[in-house]
C-alpha positions as CSV (number, residue, x, y, z in Angstrom):
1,X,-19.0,4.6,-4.7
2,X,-22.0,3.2,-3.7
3,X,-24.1,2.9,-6.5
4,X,-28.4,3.0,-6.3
5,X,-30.1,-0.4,-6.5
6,X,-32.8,1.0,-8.8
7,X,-33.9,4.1,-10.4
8,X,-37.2,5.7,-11.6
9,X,-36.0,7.5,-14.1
10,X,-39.6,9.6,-15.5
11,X,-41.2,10.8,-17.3
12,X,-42.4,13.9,-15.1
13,X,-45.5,14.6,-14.3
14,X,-46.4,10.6,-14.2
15,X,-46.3,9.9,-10.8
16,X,-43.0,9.3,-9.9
17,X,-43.6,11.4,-7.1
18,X,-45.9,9.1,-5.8
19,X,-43.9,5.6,-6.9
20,X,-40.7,7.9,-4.9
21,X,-43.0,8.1,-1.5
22,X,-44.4,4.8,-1.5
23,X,-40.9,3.2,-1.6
24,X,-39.1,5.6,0.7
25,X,-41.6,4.3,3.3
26,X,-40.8,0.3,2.6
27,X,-38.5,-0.9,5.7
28,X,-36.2,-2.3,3.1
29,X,-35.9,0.9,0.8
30,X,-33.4,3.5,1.2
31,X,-34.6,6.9,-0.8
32,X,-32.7,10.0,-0.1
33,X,-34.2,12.6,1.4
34,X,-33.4,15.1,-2.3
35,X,-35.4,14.0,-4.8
36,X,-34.2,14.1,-8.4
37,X,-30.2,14.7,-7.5
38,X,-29.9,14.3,-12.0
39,X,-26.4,13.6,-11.0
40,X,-26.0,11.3,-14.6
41,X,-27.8,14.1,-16.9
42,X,-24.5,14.8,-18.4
43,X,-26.3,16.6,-21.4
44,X,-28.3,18.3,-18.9
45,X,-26.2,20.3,-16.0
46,X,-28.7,22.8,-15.8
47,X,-30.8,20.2,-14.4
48,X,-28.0,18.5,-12.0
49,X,-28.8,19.3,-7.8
50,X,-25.8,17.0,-7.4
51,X,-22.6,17.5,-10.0
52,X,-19.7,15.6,-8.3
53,X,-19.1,12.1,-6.9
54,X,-18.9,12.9,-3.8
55,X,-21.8,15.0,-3.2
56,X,-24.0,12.0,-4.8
57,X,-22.1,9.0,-3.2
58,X,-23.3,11.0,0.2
59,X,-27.3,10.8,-0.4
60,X,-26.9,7.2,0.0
61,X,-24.8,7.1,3.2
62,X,-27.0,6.2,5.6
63,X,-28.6,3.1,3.7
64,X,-28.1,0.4,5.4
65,X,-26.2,-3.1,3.7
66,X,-29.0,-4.6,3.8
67,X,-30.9,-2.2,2.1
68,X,-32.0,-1.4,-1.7
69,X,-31.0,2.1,-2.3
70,X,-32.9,3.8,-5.1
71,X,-33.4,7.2,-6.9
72,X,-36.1,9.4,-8.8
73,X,-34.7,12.0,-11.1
74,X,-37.5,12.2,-13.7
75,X,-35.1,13.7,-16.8
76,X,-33.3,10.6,-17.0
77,X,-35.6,9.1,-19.4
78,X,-35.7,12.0,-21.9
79,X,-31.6,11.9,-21.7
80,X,-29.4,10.7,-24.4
81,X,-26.8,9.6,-22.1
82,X,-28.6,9.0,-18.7
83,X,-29.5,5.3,-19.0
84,X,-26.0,4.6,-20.6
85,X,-23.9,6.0,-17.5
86,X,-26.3,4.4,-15.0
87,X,-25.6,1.0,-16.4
88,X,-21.8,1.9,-17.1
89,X,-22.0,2.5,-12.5
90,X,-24.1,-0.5,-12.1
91,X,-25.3,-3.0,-14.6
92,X,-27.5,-4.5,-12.4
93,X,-29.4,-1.5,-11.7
94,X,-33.0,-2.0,-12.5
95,X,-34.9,0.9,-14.3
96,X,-38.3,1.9,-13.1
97,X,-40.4,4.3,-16.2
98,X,-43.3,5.6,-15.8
99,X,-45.8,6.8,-18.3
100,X,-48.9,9.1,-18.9
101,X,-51.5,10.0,-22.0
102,X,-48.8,12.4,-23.4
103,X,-51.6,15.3,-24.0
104,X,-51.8,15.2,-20.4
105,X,-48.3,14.9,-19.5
106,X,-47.4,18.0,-21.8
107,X,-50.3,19.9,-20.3
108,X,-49.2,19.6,-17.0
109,X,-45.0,20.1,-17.4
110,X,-46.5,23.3,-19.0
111,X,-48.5,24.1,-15.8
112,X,-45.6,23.1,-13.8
113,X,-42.9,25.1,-15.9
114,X,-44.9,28.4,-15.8
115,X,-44.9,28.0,-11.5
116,X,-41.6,27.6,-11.7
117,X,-40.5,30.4,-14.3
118,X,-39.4,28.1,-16.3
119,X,-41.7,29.2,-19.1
120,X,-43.1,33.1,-19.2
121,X,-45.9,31.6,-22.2
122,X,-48.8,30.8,-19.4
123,X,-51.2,30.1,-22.6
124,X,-50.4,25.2,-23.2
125,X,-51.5,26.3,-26.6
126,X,-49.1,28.9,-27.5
127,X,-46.6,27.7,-26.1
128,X,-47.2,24.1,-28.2
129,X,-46.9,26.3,-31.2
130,X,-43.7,27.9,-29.9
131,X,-41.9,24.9,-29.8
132,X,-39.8,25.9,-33.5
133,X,-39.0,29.1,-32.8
134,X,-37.6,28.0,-29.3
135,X,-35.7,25.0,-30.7
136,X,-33.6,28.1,-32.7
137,X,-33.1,29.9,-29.5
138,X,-36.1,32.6,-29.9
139,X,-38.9,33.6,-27.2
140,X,-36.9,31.9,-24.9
141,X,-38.0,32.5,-20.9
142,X,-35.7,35.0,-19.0
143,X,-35.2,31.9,-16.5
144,X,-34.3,29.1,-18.7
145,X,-32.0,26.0,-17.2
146,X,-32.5,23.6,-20.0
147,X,-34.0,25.2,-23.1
148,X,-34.5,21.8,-24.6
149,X,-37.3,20.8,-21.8
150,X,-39.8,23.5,-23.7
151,X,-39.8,20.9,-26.4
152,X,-42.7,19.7,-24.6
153,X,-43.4,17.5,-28.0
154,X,-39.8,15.9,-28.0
155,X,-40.5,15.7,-23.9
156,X,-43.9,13.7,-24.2
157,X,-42.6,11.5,-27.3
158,X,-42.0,8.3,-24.7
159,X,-41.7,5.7,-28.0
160,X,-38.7,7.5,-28.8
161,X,-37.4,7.3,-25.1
162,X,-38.0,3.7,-24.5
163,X,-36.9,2.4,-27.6
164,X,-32.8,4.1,-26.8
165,X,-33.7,2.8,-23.5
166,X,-34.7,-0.5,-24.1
167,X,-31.7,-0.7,-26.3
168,X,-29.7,-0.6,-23.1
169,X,-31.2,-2.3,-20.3
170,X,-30.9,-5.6,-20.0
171,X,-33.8,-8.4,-19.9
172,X,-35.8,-8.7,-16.9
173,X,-34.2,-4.8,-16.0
174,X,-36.9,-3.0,-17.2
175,X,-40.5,-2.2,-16.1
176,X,-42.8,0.1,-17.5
177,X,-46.3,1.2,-15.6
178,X,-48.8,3.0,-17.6
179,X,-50.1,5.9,-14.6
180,X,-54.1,6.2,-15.8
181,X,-53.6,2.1,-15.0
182,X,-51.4,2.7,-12.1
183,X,-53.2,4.6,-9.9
184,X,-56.7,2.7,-11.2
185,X,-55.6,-0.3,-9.2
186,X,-52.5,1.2,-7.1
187,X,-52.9,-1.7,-4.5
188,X,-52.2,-4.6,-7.2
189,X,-49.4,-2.3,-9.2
190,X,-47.6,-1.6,-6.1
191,X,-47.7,-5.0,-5.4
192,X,-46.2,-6.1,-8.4
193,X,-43.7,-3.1,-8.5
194,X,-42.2,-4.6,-5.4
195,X,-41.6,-8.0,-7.0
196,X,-40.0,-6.6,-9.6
197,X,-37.3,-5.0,-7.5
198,X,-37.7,-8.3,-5.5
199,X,-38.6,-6.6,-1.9
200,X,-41.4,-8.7,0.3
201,X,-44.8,-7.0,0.5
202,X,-44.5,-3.9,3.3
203,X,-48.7,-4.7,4.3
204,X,-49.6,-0.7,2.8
205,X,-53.0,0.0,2.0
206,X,-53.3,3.4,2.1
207,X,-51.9,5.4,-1.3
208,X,-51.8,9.1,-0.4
209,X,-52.4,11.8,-2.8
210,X,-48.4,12.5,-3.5
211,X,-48.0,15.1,-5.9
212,X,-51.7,17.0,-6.1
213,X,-52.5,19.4,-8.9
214,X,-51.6,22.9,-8.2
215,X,-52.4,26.7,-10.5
216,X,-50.8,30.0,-9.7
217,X,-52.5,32.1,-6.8
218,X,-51.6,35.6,-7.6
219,X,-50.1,36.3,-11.1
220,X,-48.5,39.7,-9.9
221,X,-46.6,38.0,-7.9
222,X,-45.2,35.2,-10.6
223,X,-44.3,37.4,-12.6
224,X,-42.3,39.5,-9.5
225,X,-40.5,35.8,-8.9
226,X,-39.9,35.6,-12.8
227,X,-38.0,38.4,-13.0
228,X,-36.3,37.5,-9.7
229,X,-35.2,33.9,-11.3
230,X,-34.1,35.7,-14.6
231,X,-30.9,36.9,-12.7
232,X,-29.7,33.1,-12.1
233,X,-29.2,32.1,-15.7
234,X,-25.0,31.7,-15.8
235,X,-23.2,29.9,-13.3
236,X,-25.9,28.2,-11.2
237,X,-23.2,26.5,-9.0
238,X,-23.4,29.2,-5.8
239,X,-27.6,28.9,-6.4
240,X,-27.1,24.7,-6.0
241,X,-25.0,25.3,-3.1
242,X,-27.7,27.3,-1.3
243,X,-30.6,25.5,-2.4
244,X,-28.8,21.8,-1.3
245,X,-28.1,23.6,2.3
246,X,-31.8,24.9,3.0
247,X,-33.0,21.3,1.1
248,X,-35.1,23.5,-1.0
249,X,-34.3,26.1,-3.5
250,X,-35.5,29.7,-2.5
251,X,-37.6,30.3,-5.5
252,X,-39.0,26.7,-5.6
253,X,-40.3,27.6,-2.0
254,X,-41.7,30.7,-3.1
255,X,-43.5,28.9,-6.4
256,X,-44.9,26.6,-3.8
257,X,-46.5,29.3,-1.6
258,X,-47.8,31.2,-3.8
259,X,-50.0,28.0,-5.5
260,X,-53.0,26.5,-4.5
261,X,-54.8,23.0,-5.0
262,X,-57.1,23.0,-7.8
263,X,-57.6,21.5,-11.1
264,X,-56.4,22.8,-14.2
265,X,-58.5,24.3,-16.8
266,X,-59.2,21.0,-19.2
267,X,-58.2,21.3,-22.8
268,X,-60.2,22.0,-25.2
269,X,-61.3,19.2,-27.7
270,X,-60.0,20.7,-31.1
271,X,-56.8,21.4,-29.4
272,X,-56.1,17.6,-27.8
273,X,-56.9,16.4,-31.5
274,X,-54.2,18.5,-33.1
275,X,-51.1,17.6,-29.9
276,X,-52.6,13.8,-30.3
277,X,-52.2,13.8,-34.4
278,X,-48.2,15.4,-33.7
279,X,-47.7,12.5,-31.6
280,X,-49.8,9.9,-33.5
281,X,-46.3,7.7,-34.9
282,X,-44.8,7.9,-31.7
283,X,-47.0,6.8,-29.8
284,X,-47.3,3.8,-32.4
285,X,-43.8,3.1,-31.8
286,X,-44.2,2.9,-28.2
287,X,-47.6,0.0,-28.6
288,X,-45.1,-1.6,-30.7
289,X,-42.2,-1.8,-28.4
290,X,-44.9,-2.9,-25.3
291,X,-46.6,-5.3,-27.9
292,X,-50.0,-3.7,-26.4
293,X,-52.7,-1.3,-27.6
294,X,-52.8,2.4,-25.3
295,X,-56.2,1.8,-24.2
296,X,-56.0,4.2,-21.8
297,X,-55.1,6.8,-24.0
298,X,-58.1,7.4,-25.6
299,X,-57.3,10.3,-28.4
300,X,-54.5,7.8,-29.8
301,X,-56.9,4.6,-29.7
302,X,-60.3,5.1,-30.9
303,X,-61.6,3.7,-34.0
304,X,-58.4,1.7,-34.8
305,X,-57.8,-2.2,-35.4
306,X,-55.1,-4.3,-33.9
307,X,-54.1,-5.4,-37.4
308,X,-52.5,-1.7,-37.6
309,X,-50.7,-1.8,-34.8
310,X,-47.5,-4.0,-35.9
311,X,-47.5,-5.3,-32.1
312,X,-44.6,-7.4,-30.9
313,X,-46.1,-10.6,-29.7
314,X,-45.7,-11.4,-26.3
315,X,-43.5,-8.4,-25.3
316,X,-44.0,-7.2,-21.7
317,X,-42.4,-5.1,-19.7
């Protein structure tokens, strides 16, 4: 089975959309058409498009020898076992993670969730404070694949995530872009993105808008969808099936029609200060692990010296 070159594996809502499209467009890139297959979420299946061998080895059929193939499947990174079975297929594979201000990154999963059904609290703030009551199987969502995605603070601690992962992937495997730096300077991060998966420059200068922010159009009709996807919970098998033919799910298509480009309602001040103290320690785990201060994260910086942080001199990733 031919295994993918590389693999962006998350965190979502980071731009992996956009780090997906940019390389599905360089001549020596092959990127299946199905993004996020999550054929090695083992812990997961709820998540999987593609569950068997087969059906995976076929998204990379058409690359050519010559080619790198690659992936995007943005729970990998939040996985236990993910990384692990990757590098059991192919220990060369290099691993692609991107990262966001974790406020922001929870903020918008949320958004994203409640488009999707996957979460029937429409309120960030409630359903933060849901998060215990959920981890025991209460106020659970009708629709719910994978109940342990509504952990949105287990989902946005990344120190956590790279620390198993780094644990894994060999040196000079791994690279990790920040996305507030990312997309500041997308022309030199590209560039550098490339040389890290050693492909020659492609000549792109213009960086599209991939994935643009999007809120619910009508409500009435959420909430008709809602109760529509609360019948799929069960055997999603015959649901995969249908969704891989059309190369869309039915509902998905549906979420996406009935939203509309526009920014999200910001958070309020008090309310970033309380998500940014929960995820204080972790996010000193991860300035350790990158040996660098999270400058761009300004709730998890300010006021703070660098003879705190325990860096790791020298680390880079």
């Amino acid at each position: 089975m031919r295994v993918p070159d590389f693999f962006i594996v998350g965190a979502p809502k980071c731009g992996t959309n956009a780090l997906y499209s940019y390389l599905r467009d360089h001549p020596r890139v092959y990127m299946p058409e199905l993004k996020e297959p999550h054929y090695f979420c083992g812990d997961f299946p709820g998540l999987a498009q593609v569950d068997d061998a087969r059906s995976y080895e076929a998204l990379f059929a058409q690359a050519a020898p010559d080619m790198l193939a690659g992936e995007a499947s943005v729970w990998y990174l939040f996985s236990d076992v993910a990384v692990k079975e990757i590098l059991q297929a192919n220990p060369a594979a290099k691993i692609v993670v991107a990262l966001r201000n974790p406020i922001d990154m929870a903020h918008s999963l949320h958004a994203q969730f409640v488009r999707l059904f996957k979460d029937h609290v429409t309120d960030f703030e409630a359903a933060w404070r849901l998060q215990e009551e959920r981890r025991a199987g209460k106020r659970l969502p009708p629709y719910c694949p994978e109940a342990r995605c509504l952990q949105y603070r287990d989902v946005c601690s990344f120190g956590q995530q790279l620390d198993r992962v780094q644990s894994l992937v060999p040196p000079g495997q791994l690279k990790v872009y920040i996305f507030e730096e990312f997309f500041g300077d997308v022309g030199r991060q590209y560039a550098d993105l490339l040389e890290f998966l050693g492909l020659e420059p492609d000549g792109r200068e213009v960086f599209g808008v991939a994935n643009e922010n999007r809120v619910v159009k009508n409500h009435a009709l959420l909430r008709f969808l809602a109760a529509a996807a609360s019948f799929l919970p069960g055997d999603l098998l015959w649901y995969r099936r249908v969704a891989r033919a059309l190369g869309i799910s039915p509902l998905t298509l549906l979420s996406r029609y009935n939203a509309i480009a526009a920014s999200r309602p910001a958070l309020s001040p008090e309310l970033r200060r309380m998500v940014a103290d929960e995820l204080a320690d972790d996010v000193r785990l991860l300035e350790r692990l990158l040996g660098r201060r999270m400058t761009p994260w300004p709730e998890f910086s300010e006021g703070r010296e660098m003879s705190n942080f325990g860096l790791v001199a020298g680390a880079k990733y």
